[in-house]
C-alpha positions as CSV (number, residue, x, y, z in Angstrom):
1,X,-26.9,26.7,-108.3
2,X,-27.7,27.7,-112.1
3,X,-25.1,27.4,-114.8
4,X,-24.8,30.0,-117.0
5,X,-25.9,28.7,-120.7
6,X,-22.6,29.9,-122.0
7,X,-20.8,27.1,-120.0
8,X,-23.4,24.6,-121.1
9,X,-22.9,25.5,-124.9
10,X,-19.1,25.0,-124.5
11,X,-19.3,22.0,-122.8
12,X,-22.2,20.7,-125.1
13,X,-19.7,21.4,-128.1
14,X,-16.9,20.1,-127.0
15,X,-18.5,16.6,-126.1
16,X,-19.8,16.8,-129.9
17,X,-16.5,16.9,-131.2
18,X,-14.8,14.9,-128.8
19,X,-17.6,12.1,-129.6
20,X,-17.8,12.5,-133.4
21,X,-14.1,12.4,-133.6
22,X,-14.0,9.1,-131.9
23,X,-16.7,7.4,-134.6
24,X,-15.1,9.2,-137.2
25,X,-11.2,7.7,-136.3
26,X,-12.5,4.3,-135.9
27,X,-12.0,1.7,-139.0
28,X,-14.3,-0.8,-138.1
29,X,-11.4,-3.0,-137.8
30,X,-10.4,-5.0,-134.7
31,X,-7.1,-3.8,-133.4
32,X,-4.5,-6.5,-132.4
33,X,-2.8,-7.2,-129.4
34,X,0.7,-6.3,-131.0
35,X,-0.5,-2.6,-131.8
36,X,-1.8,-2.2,-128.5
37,X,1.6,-3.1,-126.8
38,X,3.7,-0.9,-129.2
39,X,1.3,1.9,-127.9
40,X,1.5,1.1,-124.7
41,X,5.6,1.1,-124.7
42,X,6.3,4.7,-126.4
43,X,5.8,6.4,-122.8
44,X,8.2,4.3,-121.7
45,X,11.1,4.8,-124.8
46,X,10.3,8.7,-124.3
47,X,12.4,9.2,-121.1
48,X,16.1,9.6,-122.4
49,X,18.1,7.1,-120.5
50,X,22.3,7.3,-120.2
51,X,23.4,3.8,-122.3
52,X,27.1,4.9,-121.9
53,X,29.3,5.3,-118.8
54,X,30.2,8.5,-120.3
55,X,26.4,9.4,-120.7
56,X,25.7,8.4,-116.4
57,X,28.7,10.0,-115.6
58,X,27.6,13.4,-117.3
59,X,24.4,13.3,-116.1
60,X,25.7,12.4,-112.7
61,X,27.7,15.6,-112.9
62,X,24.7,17.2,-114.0
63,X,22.3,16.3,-111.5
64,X,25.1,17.3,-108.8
65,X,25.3,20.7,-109.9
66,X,21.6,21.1,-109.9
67,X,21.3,19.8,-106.3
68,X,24.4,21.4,-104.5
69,X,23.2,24.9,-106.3
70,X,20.3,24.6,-104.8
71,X,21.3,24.0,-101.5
72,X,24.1,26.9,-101.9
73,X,21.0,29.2,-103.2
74,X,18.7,28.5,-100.2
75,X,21.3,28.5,-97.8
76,X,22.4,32.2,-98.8
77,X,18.9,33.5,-99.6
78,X,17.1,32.0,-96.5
79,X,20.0,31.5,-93.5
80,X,23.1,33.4,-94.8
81,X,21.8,36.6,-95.9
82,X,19.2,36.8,-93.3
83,X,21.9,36.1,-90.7
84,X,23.9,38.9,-91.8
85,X,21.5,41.2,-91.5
86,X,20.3,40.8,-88.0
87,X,17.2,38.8,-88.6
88,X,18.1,36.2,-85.8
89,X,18.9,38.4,-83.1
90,X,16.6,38.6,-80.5
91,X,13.7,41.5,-80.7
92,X,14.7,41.6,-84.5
93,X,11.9,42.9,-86.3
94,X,10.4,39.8,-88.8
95,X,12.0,37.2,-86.4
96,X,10.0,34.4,-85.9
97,X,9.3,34.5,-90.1
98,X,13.7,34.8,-90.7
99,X,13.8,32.0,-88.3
100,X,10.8,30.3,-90.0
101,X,12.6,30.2,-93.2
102,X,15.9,29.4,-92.5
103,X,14.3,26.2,-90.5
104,X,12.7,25.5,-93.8
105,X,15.8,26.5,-95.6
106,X,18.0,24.4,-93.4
107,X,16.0,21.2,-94.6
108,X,15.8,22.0,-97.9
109,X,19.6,22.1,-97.9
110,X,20.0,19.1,-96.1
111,X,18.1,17.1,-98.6
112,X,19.5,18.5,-101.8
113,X,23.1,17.9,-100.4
114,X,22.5,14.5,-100.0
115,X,20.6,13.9,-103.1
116,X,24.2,16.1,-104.5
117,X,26.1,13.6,-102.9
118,X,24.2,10.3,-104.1
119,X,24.1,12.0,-107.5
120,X,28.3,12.2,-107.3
121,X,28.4,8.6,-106.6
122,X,27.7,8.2,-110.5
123,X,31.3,10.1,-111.7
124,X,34.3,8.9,-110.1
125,X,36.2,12.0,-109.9
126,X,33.4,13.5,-108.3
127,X,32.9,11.0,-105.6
128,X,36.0,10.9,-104.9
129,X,36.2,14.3,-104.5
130,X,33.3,14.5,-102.0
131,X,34.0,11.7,-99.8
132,X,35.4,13.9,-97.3
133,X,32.4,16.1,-96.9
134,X,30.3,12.8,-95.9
135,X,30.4,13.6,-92.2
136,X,30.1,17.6,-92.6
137,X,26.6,17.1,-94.9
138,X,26.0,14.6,-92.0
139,X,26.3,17.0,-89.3
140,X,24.0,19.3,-91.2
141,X,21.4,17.3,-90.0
142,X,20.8,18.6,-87.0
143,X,21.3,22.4,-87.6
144,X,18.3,23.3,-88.4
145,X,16.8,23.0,-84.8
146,X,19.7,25.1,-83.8
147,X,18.7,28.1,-86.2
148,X,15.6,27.8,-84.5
149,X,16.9,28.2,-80.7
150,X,19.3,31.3,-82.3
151,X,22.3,29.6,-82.3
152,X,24.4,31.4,-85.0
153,X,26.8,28.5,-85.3
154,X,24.9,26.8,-87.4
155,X,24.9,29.6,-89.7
156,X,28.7,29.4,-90.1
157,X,28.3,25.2,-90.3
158,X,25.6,25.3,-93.2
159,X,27.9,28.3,-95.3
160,X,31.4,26.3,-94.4
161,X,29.4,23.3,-96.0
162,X,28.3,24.5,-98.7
163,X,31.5,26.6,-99.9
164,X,34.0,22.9,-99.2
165,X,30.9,21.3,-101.2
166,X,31.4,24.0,-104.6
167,X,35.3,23.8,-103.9
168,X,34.9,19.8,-104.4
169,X,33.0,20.2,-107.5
170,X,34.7,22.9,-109.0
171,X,37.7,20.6,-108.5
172,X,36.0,17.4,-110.4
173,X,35.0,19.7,-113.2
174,X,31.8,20.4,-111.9
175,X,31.5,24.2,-110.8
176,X,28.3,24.8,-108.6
177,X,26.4,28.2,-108.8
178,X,24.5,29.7,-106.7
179,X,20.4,28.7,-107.5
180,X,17.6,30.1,-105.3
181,X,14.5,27.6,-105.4
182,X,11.1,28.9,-105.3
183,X,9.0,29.1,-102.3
184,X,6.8,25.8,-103.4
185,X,10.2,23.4,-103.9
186,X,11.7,25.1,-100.6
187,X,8.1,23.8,-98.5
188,X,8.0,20.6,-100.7
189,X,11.9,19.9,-99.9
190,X,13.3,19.8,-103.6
């Protein structure tokens, strides 16, 4: 298959420059061990880590509101509104695809609300608040096979869930809002 010369000139110009940038930086000097390792550990010092209790304890509240409002986004957008519509009802026009989704939905929801509740276990306030809702998250588990049969229980479970789940964290200072996730994290699981 031929190349087209305009691809070759642009790749032939930018090895140029690539290679007569790396003769051009070098100082004919050997470089010591103790340069190398400061270079190496700048990726590392990058990532902003909490030092504080007040620091984990924000960013424990933080990551909880991320999680929980994605799961409160993807269970409205994918299973609640869906169900409210008619979607799961048999001979529903689009189904199999509503029933597709909130499967995929349910999942999603599952995870984040257990990544929301690990993610509480950093603020006190916060995990105490959600201790209660251990078991109901739990019990989540299973749901998802149950949108699939058409059971519209499960509907009511996942939304009863996720509403005791924003009461909690509004309650530790930590309101929860409603976040739809995009197709690709809703297939990937968060």
């Amino acid at each position: 298959m031929p190349v087209p010369i305009r691809r070759l000139f642009v790749a032939l110009t930018l090895s140029t420059t690539l290679l007569a940038g790396t003769t051009a930086c070098g100082t004919g000097e050997k470089t010591s061990t103790k340069d190398t390792a400061a270079v190496q550990a700048v990726p590392a010092a990058a990532t902003p880590k909490p030092t504080t209790s007040a620091e984990r304890q924000k960013f424990a509240k933080t990551r909880f509101v991320t999680n929980a409002g994605l799961a409160a986004g993807a269970t409205y957008q994918w299973i609640v509104k869906p169900w409210k519509a008619g979607k799961f009802k048999k001979g529903a026009h689009g189904r199999k695809r509503a029933l597709v989704k909130a499967a995929l939905a349910g999942a999603f929801t599952y995870n984040r609300l257990k990544a929301a509740e690990r993610n509480a276990q950093g603020d006190p306030t916060l995990a105490k608040a959600l201790a209660p809702l251990s078991s109901g998250i739990d019990g989540l588990k299973n749901l998802p096979s149950k949108l699939r049969s058409g059971d519209d229980s499960a509907v009511s479970s996942f939304n009863d869930t996720i509403n005791k789940v924003k009461g909690a964290g509004a309650g530790a200072g930590a309101p929860v809002k409603d976040k739809v996730p995009s197709a690709s994290q809703l297939t990937s699981g968060g």
